[in-house]
C-alpha positions in Angstrom: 98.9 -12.2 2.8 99.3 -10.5 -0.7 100.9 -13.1 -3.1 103.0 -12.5 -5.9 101.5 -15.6 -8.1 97.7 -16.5 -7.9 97.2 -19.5 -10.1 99.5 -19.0 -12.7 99.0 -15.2 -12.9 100.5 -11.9 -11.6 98.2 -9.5 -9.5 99.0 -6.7 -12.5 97.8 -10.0 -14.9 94.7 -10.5 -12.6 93.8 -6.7 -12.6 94.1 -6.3 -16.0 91.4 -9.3 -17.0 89.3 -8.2 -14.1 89.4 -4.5 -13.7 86.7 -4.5 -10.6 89.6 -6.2 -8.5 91.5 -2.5 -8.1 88.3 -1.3 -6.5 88.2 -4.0 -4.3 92.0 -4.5 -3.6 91.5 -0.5 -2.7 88.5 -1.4 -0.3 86.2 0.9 -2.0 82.6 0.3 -1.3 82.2 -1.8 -5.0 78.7 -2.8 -7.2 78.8 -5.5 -9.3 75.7 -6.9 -11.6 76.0 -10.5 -12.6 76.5 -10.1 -16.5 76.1 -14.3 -16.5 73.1 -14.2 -15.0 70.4 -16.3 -16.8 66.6 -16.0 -18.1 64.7 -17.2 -14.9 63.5 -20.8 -16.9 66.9 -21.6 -18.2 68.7 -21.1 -14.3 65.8 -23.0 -12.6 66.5 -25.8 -15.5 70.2 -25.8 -14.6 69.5 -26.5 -10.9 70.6 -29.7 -9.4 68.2 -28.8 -6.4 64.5 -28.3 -6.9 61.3 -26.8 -5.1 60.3 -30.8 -4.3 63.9 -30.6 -2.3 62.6 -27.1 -0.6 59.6 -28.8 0.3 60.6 -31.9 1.9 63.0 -29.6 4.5 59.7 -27.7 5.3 57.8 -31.1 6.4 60.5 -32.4 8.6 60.7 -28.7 10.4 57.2 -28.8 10.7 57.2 -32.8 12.0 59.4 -31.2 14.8 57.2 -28.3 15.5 55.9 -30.4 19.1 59.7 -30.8 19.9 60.5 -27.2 19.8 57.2 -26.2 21.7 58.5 -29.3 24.6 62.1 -28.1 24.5 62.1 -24.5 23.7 58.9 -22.2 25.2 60.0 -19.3 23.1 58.3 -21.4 20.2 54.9 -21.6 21.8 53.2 -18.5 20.4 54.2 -19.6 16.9 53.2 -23.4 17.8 56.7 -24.6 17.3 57.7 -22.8 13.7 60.9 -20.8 13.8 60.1 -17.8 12.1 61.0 -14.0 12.1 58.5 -11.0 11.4 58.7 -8.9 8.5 58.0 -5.0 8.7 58.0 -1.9 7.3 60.4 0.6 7.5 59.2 3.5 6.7 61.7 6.1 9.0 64.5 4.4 8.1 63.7 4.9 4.3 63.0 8.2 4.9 67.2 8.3 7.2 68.4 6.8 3.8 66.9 9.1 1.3 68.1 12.2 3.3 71.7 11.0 3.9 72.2 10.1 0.3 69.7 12.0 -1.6 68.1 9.4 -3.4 64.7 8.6 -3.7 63.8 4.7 -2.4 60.7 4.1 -5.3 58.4 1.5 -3.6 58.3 0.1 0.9 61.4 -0.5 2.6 60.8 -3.8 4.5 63.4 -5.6 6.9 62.9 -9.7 7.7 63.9 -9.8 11.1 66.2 -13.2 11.7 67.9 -10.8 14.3 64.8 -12.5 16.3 64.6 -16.0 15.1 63.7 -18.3 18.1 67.0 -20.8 19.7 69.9 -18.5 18.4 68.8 -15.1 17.2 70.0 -14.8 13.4 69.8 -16.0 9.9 71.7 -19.4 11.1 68.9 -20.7 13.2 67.4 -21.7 9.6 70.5 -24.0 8.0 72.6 -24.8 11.3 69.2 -26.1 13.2 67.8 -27.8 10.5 71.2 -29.8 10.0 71.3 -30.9 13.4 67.4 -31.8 13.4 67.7 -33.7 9.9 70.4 -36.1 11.6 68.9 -36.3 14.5 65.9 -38.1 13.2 68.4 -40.2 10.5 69.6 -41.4 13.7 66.4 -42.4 15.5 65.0 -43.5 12.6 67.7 -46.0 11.8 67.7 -46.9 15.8 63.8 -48.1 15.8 63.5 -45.3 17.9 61.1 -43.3 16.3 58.7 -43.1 13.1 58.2 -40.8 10.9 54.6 -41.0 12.2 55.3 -39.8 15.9 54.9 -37.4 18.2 58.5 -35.5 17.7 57.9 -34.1 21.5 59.2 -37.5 22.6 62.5 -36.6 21.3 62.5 -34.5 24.2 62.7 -37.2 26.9 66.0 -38.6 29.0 65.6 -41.9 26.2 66.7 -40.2 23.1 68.9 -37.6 24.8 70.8 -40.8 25.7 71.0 -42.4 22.1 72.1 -38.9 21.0 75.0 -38.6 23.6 76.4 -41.7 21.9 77.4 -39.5 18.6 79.2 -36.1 18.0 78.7 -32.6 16.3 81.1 -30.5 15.0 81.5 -27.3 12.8 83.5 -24.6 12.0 82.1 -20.9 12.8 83.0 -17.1 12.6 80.3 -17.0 15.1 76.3 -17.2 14.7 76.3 -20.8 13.1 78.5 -22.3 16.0 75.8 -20.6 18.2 72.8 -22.3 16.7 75.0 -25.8 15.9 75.9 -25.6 19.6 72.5 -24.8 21.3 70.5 -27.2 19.2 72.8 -30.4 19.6 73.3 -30.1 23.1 69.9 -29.8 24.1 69.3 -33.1 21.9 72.2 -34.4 23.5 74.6 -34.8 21.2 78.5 -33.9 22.3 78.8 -30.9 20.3 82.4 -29.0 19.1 82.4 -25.6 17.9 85.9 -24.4 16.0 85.7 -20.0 16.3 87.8 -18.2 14.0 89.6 -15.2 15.8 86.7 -13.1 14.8 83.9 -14.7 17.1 83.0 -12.4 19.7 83.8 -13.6 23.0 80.0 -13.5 24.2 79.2 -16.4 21.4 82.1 -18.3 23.1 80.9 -18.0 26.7 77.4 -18.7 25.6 78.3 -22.0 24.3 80.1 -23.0 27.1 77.7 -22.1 29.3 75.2 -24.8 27.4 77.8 -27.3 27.6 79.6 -27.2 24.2 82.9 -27.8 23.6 85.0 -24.2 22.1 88.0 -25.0 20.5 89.6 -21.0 19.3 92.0 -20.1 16.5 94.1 -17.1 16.2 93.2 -17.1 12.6 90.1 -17.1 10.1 87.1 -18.7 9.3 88.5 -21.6 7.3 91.4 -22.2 9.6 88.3 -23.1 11.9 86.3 -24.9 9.4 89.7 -27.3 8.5 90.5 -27.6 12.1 87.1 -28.7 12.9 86.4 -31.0 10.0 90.3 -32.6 10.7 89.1 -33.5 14.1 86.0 -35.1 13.2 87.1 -36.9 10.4 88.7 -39.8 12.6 85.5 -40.1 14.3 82.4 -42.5 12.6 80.2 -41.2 15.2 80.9 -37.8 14.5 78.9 -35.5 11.9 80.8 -32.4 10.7 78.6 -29.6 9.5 80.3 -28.3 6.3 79.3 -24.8 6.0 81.2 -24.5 2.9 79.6 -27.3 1.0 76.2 -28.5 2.9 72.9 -29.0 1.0 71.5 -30.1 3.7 72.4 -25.9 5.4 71.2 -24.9 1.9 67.5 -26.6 2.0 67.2 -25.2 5.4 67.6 -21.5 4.5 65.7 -22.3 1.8 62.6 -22.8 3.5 62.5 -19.4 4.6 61.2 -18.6 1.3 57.8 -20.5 2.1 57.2 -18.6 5.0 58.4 -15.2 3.5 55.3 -16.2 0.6 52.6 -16.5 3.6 53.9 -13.0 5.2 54.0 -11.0 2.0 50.0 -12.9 1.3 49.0 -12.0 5.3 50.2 -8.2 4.5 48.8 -7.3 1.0 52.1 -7.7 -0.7 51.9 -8.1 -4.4 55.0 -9.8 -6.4 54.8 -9.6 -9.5 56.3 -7.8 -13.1 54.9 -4.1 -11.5 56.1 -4.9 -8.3 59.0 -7.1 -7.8 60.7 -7.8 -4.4 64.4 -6.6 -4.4 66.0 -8.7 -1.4 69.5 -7.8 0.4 71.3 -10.4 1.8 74.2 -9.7 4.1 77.1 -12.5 2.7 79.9 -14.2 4.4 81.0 -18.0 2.6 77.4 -18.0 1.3 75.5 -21.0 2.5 72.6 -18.7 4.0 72.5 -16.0 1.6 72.3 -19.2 -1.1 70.0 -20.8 0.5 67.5 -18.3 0.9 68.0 -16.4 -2.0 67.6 -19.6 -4.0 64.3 -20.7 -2.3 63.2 -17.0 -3.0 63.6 -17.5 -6.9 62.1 -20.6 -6.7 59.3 -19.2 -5.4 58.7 -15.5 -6.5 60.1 -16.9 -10.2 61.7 -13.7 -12.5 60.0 -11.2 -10.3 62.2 -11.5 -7.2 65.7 -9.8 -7.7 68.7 -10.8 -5.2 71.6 -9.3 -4.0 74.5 -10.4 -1.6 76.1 -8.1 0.8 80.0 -7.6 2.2 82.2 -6.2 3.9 84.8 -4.2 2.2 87.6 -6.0 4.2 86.1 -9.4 2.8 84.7 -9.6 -0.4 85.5 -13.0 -1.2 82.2 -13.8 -2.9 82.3 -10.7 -5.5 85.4 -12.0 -5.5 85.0 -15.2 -6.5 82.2 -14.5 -8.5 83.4 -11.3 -10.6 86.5 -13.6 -12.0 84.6 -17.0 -12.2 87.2 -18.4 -10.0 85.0 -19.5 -7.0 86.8 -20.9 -3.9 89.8 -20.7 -6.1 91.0 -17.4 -5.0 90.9 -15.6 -1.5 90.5 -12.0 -0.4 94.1 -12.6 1.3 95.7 -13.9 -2.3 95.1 -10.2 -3.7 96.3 -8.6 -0.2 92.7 -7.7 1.5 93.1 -8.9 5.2 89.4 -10.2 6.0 89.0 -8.6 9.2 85.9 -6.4 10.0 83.6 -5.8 12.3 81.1 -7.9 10.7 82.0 -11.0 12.3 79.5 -13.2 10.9 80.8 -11.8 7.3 84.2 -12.3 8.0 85.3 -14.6 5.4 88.0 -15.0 2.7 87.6 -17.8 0.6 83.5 -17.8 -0.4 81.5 -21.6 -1.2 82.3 -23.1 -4.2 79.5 -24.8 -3.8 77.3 -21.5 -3.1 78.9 -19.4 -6.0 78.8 -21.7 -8.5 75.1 -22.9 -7.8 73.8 -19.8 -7.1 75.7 -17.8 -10.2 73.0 -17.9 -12.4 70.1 -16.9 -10.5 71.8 -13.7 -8.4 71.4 -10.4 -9.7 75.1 -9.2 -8.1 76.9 -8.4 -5.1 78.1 -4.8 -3.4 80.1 -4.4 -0.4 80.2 -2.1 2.5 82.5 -0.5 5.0 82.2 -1.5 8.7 81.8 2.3 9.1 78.8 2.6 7.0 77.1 -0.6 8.9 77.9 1.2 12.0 76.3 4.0 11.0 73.2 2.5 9.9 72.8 0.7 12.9 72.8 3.8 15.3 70.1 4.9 12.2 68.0 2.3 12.7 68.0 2.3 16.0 67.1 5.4 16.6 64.7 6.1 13.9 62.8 2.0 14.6 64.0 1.1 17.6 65.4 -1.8 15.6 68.9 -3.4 17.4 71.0 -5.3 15.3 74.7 -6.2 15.0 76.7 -4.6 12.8 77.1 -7.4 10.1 72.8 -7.3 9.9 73.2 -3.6 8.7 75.1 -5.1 5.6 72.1 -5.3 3.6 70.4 -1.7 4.6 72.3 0.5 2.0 71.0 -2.1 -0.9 68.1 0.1 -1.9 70.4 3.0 -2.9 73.4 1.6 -4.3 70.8 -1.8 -6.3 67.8 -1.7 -5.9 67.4 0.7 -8.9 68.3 -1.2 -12.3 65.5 -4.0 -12.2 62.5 -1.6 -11.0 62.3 1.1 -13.4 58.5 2.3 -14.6 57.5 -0.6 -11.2 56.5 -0.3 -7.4 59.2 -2.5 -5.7 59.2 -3.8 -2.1 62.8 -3.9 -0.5 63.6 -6.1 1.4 66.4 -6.3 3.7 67.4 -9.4 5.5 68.6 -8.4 9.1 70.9 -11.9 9.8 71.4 -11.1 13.6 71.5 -9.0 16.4 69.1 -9.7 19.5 71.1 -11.9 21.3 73.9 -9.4 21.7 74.9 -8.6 25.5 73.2 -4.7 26.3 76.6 -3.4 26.6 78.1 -4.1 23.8 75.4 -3.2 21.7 75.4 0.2 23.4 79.0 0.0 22.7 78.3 -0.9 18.9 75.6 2.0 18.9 78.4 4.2 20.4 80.5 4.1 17.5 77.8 4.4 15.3 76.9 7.3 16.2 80.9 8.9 15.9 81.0 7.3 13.0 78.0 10.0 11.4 80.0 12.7 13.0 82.8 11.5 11.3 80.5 11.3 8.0 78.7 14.6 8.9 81.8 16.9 9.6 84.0 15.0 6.2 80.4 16.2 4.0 80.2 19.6 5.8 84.0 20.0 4.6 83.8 19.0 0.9 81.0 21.8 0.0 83.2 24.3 1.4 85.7 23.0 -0.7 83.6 23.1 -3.5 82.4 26.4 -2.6 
């Protein structure tokens, strides 16, 4: 709901200090270059997390490696690491360059997280790694395990016991409750999930159907965050998973950046000042975006360039960003209603936390209609035989609107981060593909019109 005062300040005040805010107020598909973003040495120095931090979250992923390959057999060919492929493109660049008649310099690469082992997107990273990082606290502070163990025996009736005496809770829009949810329960732990109106009923059955408690909200994402972190606040065996404010989320996304090193090292690709990696991260409150963009600096240094993606319907990190005031201000406080199709996107108020860490390091932020997402989707689809949901598809139009600026006179690789998709039901990703496809009509017929008119 539009207000009339936002901290002290009229809307007309508000638009006249930040004259980006009409384009986003009008949900127009907006670009926005961080003009405070810092020389790559001075933002690393500024950092109150560091690549020591990065690499202590990868050991105790890898010291559960044996767990995942007891407990989950989808981890087997990878010997228990959770890890998505990364390919090339090369039809879909080629569906992009036609349809908006720009030339893409450099590969087109997508990082598949749609396929992440457990809970099929981005959140399999932060929300696992949570729940894994308290689960050994726990048996470590029980005398049940060592940090020298065998983690497989974490998968035994014993330690599912000592994990059914404590709790789990977060707040989700969707994709995090799944992978909170799936992980805890098979540990053992009694595990809440708080969905926001936008989570799609499939996630809710899911979850129930692995045991997990789903309380649902008529309203947004942090209605369900508050909600969930009120309930578990009375509750000393309960640990709340604060997507809004969790390092612990952060490291975990971060460690993606490790693995994304080895993949570009296995395939030939170079980073470096003649060819830097431009990476598109679909956005909601930021902790995964963060995260991985964050370990990406930390790794590729000044020759990695990152952007965040939205929806037009919930901008809140451009938001947030573009007028320095953070989790300050909401997409509703400015009368942008935060509902889209991107479910895992749909958020108004953006991290604090995220924003203001992350500020200094991130090259800028665009958003995106849901019709445009749908569109690429039924692209992708059809030119990769690539399925992802519609909030994945955020990132895919980063090339032409971005990826330009940074990567003059240079051979970039682009790299879009597909956040989830492959563990959406067949019919409603035919039904997502559907629409899609009307939506090019739409597009094709609405082009066809405006060079007669010009004609």
């Amino acid at each position: 709901m539009e207000h009339d005062c936002i901290l002290g300040k009229s809307k007309g005040e508000w638009l006249a200090e930040f004259p980006i805010l009409q384009d986003l107020c009008d949900l127009k598909e907006t670009c926005w270059r961080n003009p405070d973003q810092l020389p790559y040495q001075q933002a690393v120095a500024q950092c109150a997390l560091t690549m020591a931090d990065i690499q202590d979250a990868s050991a105790r992923l890898q010291r559960f490696a044996s767990y995942f390959i007891s407990a989950f057999s989808e981890t087997r060919p990878l010997e228990g690491l959770l890890e998505s492929p990364m390919v090339e493109i090369p039809r879909m660049k080629t569906v992009l360059e036609t349809q908006y008649g720009k030339s893409i310099d450099g590969n087109l690469m997508v990082k598949l997280d749609s396929h992440l082992p457990i809970s099929g997107s981005i959140k399999a990273r932060g929300g696992i790694y949570e729940v894994l990082k308290l689960a050994e606290e726990i048996a470590l502070k029980e005398g049940y395990l060592t940090l020298e163990d065998d983690y497989q025996i974490l998968d035994t009736p014993r330690f599912r016991a000592l994990f059914s005496r404590y709790a789990v809770a977060v707040g989700s829009t969707g994709n995090l409750g799944l992978s909170i949810g799936i992980i805890s329960a098979k540990l053992g732990f009694k595990v809440a999930v708080h969905m926001s109106a936008d989570a799609r009923q499939w996630k809710k059955d899911l979850l129930r159907s692995k045991g997990v408690e789903v309380y649902e909200y008529a309203s947004d994402y942090s209605v369900a965050v508050k909600e969930g972190r009120i309930a578990a606040q009375d509750n000393p065996f309960c640990h709340f998973v604060d997507d809004e404010n969790s390092k612990t989320l952060f490291l975990g996304y971060a460690v993606a950046a490790l693995r994304l090193k080895n993949q570009c090292a296995e395939q030939g690709i170079v980073v470096d000042a003649y060819h830097p990696l431009c990476v598109y991260l679909p956005c909601g409150v930021g902790g995964g975006p963060g995260g991985v963009a964050f370990g990406i600096k930390m790794v590729f240094g000044a020759h990695a360039h990152c952007y965040f993606a939205e929806p037009t319907h919930s901008c809140c990190m451009l938001l947030g960003m573009a007028t320095d005031y953070h989790d300050q201000v909401s997409v509703q406080d400015f009368g942008i209603d935060n509902k889209t199709v991107a479910d895992g996107l749909a958020v108004g108020r953006a991290s604090g936390f995220v924003g203001r860490f992350i500020k200094p390091l991130l090259d800028g932020c665009y958003t995106v209609t849901d019709s445009r997402m749908y569109q690429m989707l039924a692209q992708l689809a059809d030119s990769q035989d690539i399925w992802l949901e519609p909030s994945a598809l955020a990132g895919m139009i980063g090339p032409v609107v971005m990826g330009d600026q940074e990567t003059a006179d240079t051979t970039p690789t682009h790299l879009v981060w597909a956040t989830g998709g492959n563990m959406v039901p067949q019919d409603t990703m035919e039904a997502y593909y559907r629409t899609g496809k009307a939506c090019l009509l739409v597009e094709r017929k609405q082009s066809t019109a405006w060079i007669f008119a010009q004609g």
